[in-house]
N, C-alpha and C positions, 0 to 999 in steps of 0.2 A: 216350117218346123212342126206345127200342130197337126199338120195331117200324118209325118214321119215319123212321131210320136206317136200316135194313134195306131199307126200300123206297128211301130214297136210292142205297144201293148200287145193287141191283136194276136202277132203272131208267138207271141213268148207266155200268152197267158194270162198278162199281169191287170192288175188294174191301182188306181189310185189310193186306194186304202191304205196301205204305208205310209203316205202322205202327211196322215194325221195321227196314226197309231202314235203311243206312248213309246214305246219302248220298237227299238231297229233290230230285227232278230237276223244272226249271220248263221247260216248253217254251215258247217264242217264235216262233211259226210253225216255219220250218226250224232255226231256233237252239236249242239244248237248254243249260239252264243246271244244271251240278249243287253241288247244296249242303250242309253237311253237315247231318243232321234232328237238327233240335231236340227230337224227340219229342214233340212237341202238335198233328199232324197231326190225332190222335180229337177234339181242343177244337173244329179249324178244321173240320169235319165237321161237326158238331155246328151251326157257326154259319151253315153250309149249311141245316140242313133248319130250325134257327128261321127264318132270312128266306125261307125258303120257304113257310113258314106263313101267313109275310105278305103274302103273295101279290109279293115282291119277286124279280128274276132271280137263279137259285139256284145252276142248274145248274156244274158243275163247265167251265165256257167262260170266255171272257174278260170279257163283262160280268160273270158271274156270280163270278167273282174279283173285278173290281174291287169290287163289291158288296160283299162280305166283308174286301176290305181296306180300304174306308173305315170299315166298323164295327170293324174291328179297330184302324184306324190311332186311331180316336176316343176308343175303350177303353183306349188304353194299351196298346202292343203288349209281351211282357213280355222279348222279347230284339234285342237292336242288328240282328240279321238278321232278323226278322219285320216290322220297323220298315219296315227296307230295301226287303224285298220287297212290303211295302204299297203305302211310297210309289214303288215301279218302277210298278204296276201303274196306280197311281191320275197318276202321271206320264205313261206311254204312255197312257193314258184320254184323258187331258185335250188331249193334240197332236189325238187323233182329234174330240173331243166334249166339250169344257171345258165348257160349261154344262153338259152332263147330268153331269159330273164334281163339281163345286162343287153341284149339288141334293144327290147322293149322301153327298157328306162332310157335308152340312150336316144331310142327315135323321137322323143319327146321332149329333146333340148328347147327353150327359147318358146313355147308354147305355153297358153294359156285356159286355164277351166273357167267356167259360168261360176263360180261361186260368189265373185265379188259384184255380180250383178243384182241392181236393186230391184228391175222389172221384170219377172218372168212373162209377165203377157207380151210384150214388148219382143222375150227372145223368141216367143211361140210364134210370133208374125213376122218374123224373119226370113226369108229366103235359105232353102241351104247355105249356098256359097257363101251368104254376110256372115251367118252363123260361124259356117271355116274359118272366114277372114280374121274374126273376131276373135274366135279362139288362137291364132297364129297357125292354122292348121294346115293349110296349101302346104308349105315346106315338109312339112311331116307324111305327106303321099306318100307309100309304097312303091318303089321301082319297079 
């Protein structure tokens, strides 16, 4: 997972600095929304490069949020403000492209996020597939 990670940065740009930033800024086209970090940015990273595995939209863009917030919203998101900004995302989704919104939440029945995990070093020395497993994600493969 640390090296899949790596390469997610890599190619999208990003680096670790959010990590520790005070405050989680969400952009909205010219709107910038700041919020203060909940510190589980590395979990939300993480649930990037698993549905990127799966050949699902990953990238750190606006589908590729939505993406990640339907599996989050479905896991049980584990704070009132994660919840929030799920359901913003998967809400503007849905004004643009409600059916593809409603496939997305739906493929994510019975699956699970990294958030309730205590070890992230732990999840980084993972294997893809345990990582899947663990998330309940196999089931959730694209046909």
């Amino acid at each position: 997972m640390a090296e899949a990670l790596a390469d997610f940065f890599r190619e999208h740009g990003l680096d670790r600095e959010g990590y520790r930033a005070e405050r989680l800024v969400v952009h909205l086209g010219p709107i910038t929304l700041p919020f203060p970090n909940p510190g589980l940015l590395p979990f939300h990273d993480l649930h990037h490069v698993a549905l990127a595995a799966l050949g699902r939209p990953s990238a750190p863009t606006f589908w590729g949020e939505v993406e990640v917030s339907a599996l989050e919203l479905r896991a049980g998101p584990p704070t009132a403000l994660i919840a929030l900004l799920c359901v913003g995302a998967l809400g503007l989704a849905a004004v643009i492209a409600p059916l593809k919104v409603i496939r997305t939440y739906r493929r994510y029945a019975g699956c699970a996020s990294l958030y309730g995990e205590q070890d992230y070093a732990m999840l980084l020395a993972l294997p893809m597939d345990a990582l899947l497993s663990r998330m309940r994600l196999p089931q959730c493969r694209p046909s």
